[in-house]
PASEBA-1860 file (N, C-alpha, C; in nm, 3 decimals):
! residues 90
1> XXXXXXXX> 1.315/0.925/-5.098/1.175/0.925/-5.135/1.159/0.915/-5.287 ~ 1.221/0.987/-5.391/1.241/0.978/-5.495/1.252/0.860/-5.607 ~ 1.401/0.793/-5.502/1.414/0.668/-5.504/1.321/0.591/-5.499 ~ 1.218/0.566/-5.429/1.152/0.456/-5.413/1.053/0.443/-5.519 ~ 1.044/0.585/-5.531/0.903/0.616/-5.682/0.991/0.555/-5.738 ~ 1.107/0.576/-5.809/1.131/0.514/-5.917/1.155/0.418/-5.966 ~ 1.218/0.338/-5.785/1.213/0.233/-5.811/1.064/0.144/-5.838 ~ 0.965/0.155/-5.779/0.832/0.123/-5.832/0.798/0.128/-5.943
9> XXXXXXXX> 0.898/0.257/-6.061/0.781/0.276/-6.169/0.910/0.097/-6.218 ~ 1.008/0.101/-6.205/1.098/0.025/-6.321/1.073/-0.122/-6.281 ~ 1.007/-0.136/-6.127/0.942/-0.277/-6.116/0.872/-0.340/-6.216 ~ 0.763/-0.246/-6.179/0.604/-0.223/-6.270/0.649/-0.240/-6.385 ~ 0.776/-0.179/-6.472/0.780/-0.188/-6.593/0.878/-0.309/-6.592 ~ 0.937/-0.392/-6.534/0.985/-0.505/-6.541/0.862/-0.604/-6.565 ~ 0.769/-0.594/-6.465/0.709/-0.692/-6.436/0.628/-0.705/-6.580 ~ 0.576/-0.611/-6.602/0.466/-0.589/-6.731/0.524/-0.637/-6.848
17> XXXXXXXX> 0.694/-0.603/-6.876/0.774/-0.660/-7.027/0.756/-0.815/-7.016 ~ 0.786/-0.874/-6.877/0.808/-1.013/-6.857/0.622/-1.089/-6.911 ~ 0.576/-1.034/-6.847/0.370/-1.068/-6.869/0.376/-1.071/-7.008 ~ 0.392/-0.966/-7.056/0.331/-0.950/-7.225/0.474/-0.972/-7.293 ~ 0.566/-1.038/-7.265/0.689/-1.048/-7.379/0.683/-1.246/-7.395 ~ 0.573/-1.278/-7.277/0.527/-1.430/-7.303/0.427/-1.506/-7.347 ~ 0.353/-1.452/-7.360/0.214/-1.473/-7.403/0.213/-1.436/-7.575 ~ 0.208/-1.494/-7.624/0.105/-1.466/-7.788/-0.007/-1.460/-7.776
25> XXXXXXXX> -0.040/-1.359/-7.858/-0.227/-1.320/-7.844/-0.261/-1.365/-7.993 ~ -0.431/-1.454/-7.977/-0.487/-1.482/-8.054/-0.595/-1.404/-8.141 ~ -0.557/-1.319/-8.208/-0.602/-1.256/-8.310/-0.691/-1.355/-8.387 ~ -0.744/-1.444/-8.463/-0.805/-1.547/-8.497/-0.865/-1.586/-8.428 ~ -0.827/-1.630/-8.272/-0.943/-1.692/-8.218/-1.035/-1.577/-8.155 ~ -0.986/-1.476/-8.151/-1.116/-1.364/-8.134/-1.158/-1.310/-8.268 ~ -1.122/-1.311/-8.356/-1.233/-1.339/-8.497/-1.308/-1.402/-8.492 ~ -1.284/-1.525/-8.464/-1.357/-1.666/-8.506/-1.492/-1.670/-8.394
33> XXXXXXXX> -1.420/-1.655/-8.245/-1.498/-1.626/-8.172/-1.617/-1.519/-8.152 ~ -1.601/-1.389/-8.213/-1.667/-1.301/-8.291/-1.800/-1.296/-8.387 ~ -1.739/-1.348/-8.450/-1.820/-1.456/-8.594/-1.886/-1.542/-8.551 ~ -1.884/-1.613/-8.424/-2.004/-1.755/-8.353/-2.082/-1.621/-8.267 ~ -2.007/-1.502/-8.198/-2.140/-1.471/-8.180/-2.240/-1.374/-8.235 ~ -2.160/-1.323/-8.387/-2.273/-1.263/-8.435/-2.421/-1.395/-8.527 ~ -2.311/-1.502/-8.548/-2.452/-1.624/-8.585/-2.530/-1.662/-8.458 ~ -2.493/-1.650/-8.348/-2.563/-1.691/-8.236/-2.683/-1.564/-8.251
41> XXXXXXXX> -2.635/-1.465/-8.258/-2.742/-1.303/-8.259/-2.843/-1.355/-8.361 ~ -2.779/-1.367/-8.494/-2.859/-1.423/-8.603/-2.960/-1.493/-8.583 ~ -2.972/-1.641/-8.507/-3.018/-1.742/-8.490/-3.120/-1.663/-8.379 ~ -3.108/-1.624/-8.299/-3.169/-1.538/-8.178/-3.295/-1.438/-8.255 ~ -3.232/-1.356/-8.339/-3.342/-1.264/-8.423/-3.425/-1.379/-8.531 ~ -3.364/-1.456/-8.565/-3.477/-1.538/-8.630/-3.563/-1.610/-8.564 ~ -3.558/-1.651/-8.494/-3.621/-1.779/-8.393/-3.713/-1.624/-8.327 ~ -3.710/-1.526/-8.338/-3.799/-1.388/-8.243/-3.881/-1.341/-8.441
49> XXXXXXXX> -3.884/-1.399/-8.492/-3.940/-1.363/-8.619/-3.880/-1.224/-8.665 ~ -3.794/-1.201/-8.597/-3.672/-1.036/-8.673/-3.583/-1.084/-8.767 ~ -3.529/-0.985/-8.828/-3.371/-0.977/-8.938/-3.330/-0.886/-8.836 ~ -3.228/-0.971/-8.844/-3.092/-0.897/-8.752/-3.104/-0.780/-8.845 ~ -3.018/-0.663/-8.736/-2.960/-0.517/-8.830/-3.104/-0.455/-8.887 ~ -3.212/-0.502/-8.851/-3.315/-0.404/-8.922/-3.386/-0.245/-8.777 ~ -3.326/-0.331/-8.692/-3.360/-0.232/-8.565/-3.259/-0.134/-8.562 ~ -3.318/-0.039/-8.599/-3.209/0.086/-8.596/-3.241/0.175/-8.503
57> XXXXXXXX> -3.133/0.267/-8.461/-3.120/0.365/-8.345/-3.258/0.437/-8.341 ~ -3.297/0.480/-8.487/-3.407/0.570/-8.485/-3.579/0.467/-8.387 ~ -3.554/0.384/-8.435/-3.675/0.309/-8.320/-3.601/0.254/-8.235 ~ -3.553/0.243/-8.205/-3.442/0.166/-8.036/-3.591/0.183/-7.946 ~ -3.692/0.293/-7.910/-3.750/0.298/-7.792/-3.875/0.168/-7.854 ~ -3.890/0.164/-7.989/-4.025/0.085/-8.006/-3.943/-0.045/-8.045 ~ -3.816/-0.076/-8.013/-3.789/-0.244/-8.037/-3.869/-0.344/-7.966 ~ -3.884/-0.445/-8.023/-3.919/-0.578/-7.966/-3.880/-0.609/-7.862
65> XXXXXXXX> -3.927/-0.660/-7.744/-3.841/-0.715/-7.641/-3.740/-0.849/-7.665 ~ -3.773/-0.918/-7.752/-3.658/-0.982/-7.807/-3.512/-0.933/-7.875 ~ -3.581/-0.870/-7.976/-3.477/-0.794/-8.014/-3.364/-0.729/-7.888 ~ -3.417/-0.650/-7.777/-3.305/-0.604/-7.715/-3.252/-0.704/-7.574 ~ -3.310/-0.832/-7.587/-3.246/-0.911/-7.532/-3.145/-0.981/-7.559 ~ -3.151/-0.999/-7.734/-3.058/-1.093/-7.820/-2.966/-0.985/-7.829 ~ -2.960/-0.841/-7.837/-2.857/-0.724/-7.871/-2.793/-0.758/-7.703 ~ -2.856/-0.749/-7.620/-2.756/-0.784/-7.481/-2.709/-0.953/-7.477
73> XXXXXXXX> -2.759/-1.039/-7.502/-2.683/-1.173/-7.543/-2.513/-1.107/-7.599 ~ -2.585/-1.060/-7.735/-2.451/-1.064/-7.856/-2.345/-0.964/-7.786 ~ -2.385/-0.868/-7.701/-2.266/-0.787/-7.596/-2.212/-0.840/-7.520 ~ -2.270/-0.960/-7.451/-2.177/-1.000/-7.337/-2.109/-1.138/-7.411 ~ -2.152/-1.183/-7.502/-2.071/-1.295/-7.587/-1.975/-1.189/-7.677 ~ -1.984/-1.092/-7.733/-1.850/-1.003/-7.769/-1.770/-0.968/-7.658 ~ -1.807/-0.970/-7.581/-1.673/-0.943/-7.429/-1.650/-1.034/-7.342 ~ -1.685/-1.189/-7.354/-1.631/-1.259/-7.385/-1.494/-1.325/-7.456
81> XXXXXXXX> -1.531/-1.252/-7.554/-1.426/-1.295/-7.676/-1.303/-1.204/-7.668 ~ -1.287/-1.146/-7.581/-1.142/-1.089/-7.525/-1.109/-1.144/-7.488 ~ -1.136/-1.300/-7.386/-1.039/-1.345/-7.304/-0.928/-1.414/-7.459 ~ -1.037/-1.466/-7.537/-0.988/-1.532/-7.697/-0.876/-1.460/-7.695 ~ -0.875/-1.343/-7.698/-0.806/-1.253/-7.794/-0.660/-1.228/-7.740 ~ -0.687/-1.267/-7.589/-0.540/-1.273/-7.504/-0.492/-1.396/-7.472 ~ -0.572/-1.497/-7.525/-0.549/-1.662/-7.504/-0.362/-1.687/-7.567 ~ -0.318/-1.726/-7.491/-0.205/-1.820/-7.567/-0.261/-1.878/-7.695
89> XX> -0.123/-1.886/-7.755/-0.134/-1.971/-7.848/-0.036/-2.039/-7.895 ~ -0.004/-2.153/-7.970/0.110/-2.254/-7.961/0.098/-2.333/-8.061
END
């Protein structure tokens, strides 16, 4: 019984060295990718007649409805930019 746990954990840890000892992760292209979507946010608060970064926590309940649509845009285009960040690279 013992055995078998352990053999599971040294699979698991085979399998996982082999995954991540092949892949290069793109550090840059999740910068870069990063950086398009805080100008995308940008472009979003201007085109809503806002400056980005002027909505602060203390009014969060009296924001614009734009405003907290473009703040959920720029969240799901930042988590996005993880797949970037685990992308191969070559």
């Amino acid at each position: 019984m013992r055995f078998l746990f352990v053999a599971k954990i040294v699979l698991f840890a085979a399998v996982l060295a082999a995954v991540t000892g092949s892949a290069a992760a793109g550090p840059i292209a999740y910068g870069i990718c990063q950086s398009g979507c805080n100008a995308i946010a940008v472009a979003c608060y201007a085109s809503a007649g806002l400056t980005f970064g002027a909505v602060t926590a203390g009014r969060c309940f009296g924001a614009p409805a734009a405003a907290v649509a473009c703040n959920l845009a720029l969240g799901k285009c930042m988590a996005c930019c993880i797949a970037a960040g685990f992308a191969p690279t070559f």
